[in-house]
N, C-alpha and C positions, 0 to 999 in steps of 0.2 A: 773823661767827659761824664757829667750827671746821665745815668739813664734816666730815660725822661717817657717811655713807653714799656709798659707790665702788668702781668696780668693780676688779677685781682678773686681774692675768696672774698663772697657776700655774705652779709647776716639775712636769714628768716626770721620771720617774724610768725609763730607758730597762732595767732588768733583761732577763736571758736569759728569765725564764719568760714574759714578757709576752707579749699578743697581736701578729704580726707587721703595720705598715703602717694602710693603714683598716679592715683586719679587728676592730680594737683600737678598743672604747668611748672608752678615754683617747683615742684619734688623732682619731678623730671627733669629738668634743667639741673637743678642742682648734684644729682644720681650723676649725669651724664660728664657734666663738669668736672667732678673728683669725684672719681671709682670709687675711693675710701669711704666716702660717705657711707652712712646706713640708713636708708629712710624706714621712719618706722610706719606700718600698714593702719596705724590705728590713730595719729598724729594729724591735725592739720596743717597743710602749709600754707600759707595766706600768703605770703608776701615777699619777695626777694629786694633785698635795699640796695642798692649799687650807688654810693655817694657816701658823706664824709658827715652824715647825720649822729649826733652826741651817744644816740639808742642805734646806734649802729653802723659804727664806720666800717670800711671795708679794709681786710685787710691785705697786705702785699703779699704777694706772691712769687718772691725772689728776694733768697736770703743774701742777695750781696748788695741790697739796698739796709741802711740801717734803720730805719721808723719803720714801725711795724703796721703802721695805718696810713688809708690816704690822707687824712686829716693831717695827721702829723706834719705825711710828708708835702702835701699843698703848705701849708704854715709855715715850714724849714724853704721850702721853692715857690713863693708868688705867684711867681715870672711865668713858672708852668701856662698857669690861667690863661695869659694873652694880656697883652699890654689894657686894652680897654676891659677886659671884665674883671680885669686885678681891681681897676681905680674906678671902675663904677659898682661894684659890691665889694671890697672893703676888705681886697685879699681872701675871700671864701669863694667858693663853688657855689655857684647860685640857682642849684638846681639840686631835687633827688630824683635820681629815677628808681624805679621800680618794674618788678611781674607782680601781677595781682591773681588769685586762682581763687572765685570767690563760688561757695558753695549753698551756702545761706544771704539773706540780704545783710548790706550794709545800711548802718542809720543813714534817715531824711539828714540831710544837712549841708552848711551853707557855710563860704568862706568869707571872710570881711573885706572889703580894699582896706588901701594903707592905711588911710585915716580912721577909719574907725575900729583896724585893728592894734593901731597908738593907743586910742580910747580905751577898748576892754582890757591889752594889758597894764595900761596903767590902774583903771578900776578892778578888776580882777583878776588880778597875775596867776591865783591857783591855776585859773580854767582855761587862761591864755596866755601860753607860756611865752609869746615874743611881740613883738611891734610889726611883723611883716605880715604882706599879705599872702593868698596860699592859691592863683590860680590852678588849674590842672589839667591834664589831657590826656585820655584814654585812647588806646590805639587795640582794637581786639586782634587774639592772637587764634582764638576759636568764637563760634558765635556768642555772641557778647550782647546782655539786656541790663537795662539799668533807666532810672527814671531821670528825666532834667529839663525842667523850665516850666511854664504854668502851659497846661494846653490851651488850644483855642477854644474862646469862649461857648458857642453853639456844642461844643462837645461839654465841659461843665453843665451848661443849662441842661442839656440831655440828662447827664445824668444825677443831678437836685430832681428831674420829673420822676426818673426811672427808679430809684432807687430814694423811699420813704425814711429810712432810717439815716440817712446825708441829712436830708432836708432837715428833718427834726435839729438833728443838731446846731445847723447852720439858724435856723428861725427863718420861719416865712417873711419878714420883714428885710433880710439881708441879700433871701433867695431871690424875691421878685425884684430888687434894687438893680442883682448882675443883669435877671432873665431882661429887663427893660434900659441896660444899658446898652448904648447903640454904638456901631462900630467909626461912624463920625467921630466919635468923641473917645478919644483913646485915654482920655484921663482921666475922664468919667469910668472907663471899664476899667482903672488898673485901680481907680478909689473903690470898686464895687468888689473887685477880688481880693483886695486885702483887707474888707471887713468879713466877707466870707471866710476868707483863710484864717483868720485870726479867731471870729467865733470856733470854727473848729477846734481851735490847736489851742483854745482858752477853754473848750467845755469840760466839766465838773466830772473828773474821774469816776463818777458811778454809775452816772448818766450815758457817758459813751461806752462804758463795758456794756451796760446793757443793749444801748441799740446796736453795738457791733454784736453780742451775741443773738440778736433776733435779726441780721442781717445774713449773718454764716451759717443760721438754722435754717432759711430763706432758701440762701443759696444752695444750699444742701441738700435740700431737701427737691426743687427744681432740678439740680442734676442729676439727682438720683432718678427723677422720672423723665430724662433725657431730653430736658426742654433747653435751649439755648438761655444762658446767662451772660451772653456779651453785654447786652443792655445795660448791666449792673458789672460788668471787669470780672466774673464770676470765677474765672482761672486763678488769675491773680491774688485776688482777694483770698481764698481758701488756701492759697501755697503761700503768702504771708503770713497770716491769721495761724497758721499752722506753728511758723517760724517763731512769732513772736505775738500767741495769743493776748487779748486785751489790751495791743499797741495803739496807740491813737494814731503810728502811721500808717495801719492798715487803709484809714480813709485816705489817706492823702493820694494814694493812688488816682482818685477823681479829678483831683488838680494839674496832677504833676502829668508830662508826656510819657509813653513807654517807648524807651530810643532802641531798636533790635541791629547792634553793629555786625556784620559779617566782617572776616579776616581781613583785614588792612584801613578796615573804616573806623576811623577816630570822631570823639566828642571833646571839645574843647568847656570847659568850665572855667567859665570868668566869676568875677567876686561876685556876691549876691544871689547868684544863681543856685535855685535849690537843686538838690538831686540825691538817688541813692543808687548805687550798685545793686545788682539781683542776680547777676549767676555767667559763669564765663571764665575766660584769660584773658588779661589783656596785657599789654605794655600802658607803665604810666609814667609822668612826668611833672614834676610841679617844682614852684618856688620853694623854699627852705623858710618850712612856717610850720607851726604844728595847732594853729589856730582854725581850730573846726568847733561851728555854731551847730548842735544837733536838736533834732524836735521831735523824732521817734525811730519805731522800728531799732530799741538799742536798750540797755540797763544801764547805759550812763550820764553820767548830768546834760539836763536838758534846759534849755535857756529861750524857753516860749516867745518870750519879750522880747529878746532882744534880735530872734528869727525873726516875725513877722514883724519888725519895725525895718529889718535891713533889706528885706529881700528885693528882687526886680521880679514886677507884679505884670509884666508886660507878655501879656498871651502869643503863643505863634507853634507851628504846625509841629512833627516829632523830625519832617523831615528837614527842619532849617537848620536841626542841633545838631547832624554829621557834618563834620567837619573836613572838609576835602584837601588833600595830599596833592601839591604842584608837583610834576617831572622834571627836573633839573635840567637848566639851559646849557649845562656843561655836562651833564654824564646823565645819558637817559637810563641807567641802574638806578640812579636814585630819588625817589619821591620823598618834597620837602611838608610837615607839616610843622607852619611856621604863623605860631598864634597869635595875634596882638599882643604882645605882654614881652619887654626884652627878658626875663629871667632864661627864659630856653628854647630850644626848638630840636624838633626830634626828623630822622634820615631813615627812609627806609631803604636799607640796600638790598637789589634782589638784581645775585648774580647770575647768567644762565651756563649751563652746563659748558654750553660751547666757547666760555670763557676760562683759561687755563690761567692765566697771570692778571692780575686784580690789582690796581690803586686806590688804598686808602688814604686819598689826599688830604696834604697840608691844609691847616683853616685856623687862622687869629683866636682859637677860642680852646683850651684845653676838654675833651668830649672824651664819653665812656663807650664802649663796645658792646653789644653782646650779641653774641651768636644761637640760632635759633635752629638755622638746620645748615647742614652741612659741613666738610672738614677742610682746614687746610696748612697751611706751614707760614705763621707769618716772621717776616723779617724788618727789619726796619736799623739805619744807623745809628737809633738813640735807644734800641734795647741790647743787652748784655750778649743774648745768645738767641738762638731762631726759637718761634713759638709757637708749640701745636696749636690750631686752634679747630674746638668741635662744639657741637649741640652744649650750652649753658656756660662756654667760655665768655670772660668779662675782662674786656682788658680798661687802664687808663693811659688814654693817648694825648702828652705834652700837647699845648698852643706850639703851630707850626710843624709838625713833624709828622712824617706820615707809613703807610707800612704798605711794603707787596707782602700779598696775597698769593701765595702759590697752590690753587686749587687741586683738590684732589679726591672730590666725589661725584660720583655721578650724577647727580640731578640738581648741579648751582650750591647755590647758597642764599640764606634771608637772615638777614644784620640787620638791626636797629642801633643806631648810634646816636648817641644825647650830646648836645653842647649847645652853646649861646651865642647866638647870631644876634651883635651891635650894631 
């Protein structure tokens, strides 16, 4: 019989913003996973990829499978996937998941829908390497901050008053356009925010160096003499500015919401929606796209135009962006966070202590593992031989086929499992 359940070594992805050494969830996880491993102390680790991505397939981890990658081996086995995600994505896994351990910010940026990520890669294949879209969904693993969506208006207006060097750049003609758009008319406020956004994110590279450096002398110089600087995002702003002096997304902080997730709270990101990570773990998950529109906070190609023509300019509070986890109507261990979007949907399984034997049940859709805390022996009829499972183990488990869990730590276990609910 094909084994059709095994476990899996991941690629890192060592980026600059990552967290440095064991400080980093990735490092950790990965340390815990294979002993062998060497983490280096001085190393970032940004990113664990658990999927069948071109820059990083996963590879198998059981030499009596012949393909050395899941890729491979989903390509040589369809069937794996589940009857409907085989013939609704086109024989691929239609999802990456990931650990993110971000230590510095990630760039402002924004993912396309289908259609108009058709558009840019056919106009610009360098910068957009495929035709699909890229929703996403962050699930923190420690407290977790990152920006996303336009805040509500009366907070903007606040601060175009509070803060003179926004204003400047924006032009009094755009600022009083928002301050006197009324919340009857919601299309009016989302035409008044995208000429403000867009003045910003168009202004004259000399012009905003400077007002950003007589903003962060400002604020600097206030906190030094212990005056509150919330008015003006005064924290914020100086631990960006820091990160990535003379960014023009330093400003975008005024727009964009500050989303603060505690452990098990997700943000879902649908297309268009701007946002940047700022500092945390989290578990992620997204469709199989590598099209990301960036506008700052980054050293790489940024595409002004064609962000603030795409965006959703539709203001609403920080608390509407967490995105809540249902308890499953069949096994209250596990909470579903199940996005509008069919590419994927992520499980959070949280076993407790006083559970000794564990069903990781059957489900139409081929799904990856990974273990977070806890240890245990799993078994299953479609793997070869029984399988330790600890803290950064990653298994891939066939469409249909499911695995006991025979616990054996004392305080449970917490699994996140990815796969595609059609």
């Amino acid at each position: 019989f094909p084994l059709a359940v095994f476990p899996l070594s991941c690629v890192v992805q060592n980026y600059s913003w990552g967290k440095v050494g064991l400080e980093s969830e990735v490092a950790k996880l990965v340390a815990s996973g294979d002993p062998l491993v060497q983490i280096q102390p001085d190393q970032p680790y940004a990113e664990l990829w658990m999927g069948t991505h071109p820059r990083g397939d996963a590879l198998i981890r059981d030499n009596r499978i012949p393909q050395k990658t899941l890729g491979q081996w989903i390509s040589d086995n369809p069937a794996c996937l589940g009857a409907k995600v085989k013939d609704a994505f086109q024989g691929q896994l239609p999802f990456l998941f990931k650990v993110l351990s971000v230590n510095t910010a990630l760039s402002v940026q924004a993912h396309p829908n289908k259609e108009l990520a058709a558009k840019l890669h056919a106009q610009f294949p360098e910068h957009y390497p495929d035709a699909n879209h890229k929703p996403e969904m962050a699930i923190a693993l420690t407290p977790f901050e990152g920006m996303c969506g336009f805040r509500p208006v009366e907070e903007i207006v606040s601060f175009l008053q509070n803060v003179p060097e926004l204003r400047a750049l924006i032009g009094e003609v755009a600022a009083e356009q928002l301050e006197r758009s009324g919340s009857d008319d919601p299309r009016g406020v989302s035409a008044a925010l995208r000429v403000c956004f867009t003045r910003l994110m168009k202004s004259e590279k000399k012009f905003f160096v400077d007002q950003l450096n007589m903003l962060v002398k400002r604020i600097s110089q206030e906190a030094a003499e212990g005056k509150d600087t919330s008015g003006s995002n005064g924290d914020l702003l100086l631990r960006l500015h820091s990160q990535y002096p003379g960014d023009i997304g330093c400003f975008t902080i005024y727009f964009l919401n500050l989303v603060r997730l505690e452990p098990g709270e997700a943000m879902f990101l649908g297309a268009n929606e701007p946002h940047a990570y700022l500092q945390g773990d989290c578990v992620e998950i997204m469709a199989c796209s590598d099209n990301t529109v960036r506008a700052g906070l980054t050293p790489k190609f940024i595409d002004v135009l064609t962000l603030c023509e795409m965006l959703n300019y539709t203001p609403a509070p920080s608390s509407s962006k967490i995105f809540p986890a249902a308890q499953s109507q069949l096994d209250p261990n596990v909470y579903l966070y199940d996005p509008p979007v069919p590419d994927f949907t992520i499980m959070r399984i949280e076993i407790p202590a006083s559970i000794k034997l564990y069903l990781i049940s059957a489900m139409d859709s081929a799904s990856i593992l990974l273990v977070i805390q806890g240890t245990a022996v799993g078994t299953s009829t479609a793997a070869a031989s029984e399988m330790s499972l600890r803290r950064g183990s990653v298994l891939f488990i066939s469409a249909n086929e499911s695995i006991s869990l025979h616990l054996s730590s004392p305080d449970g276990m917490l699994l996140f499992r990815a796969c595609c609910l059609l």
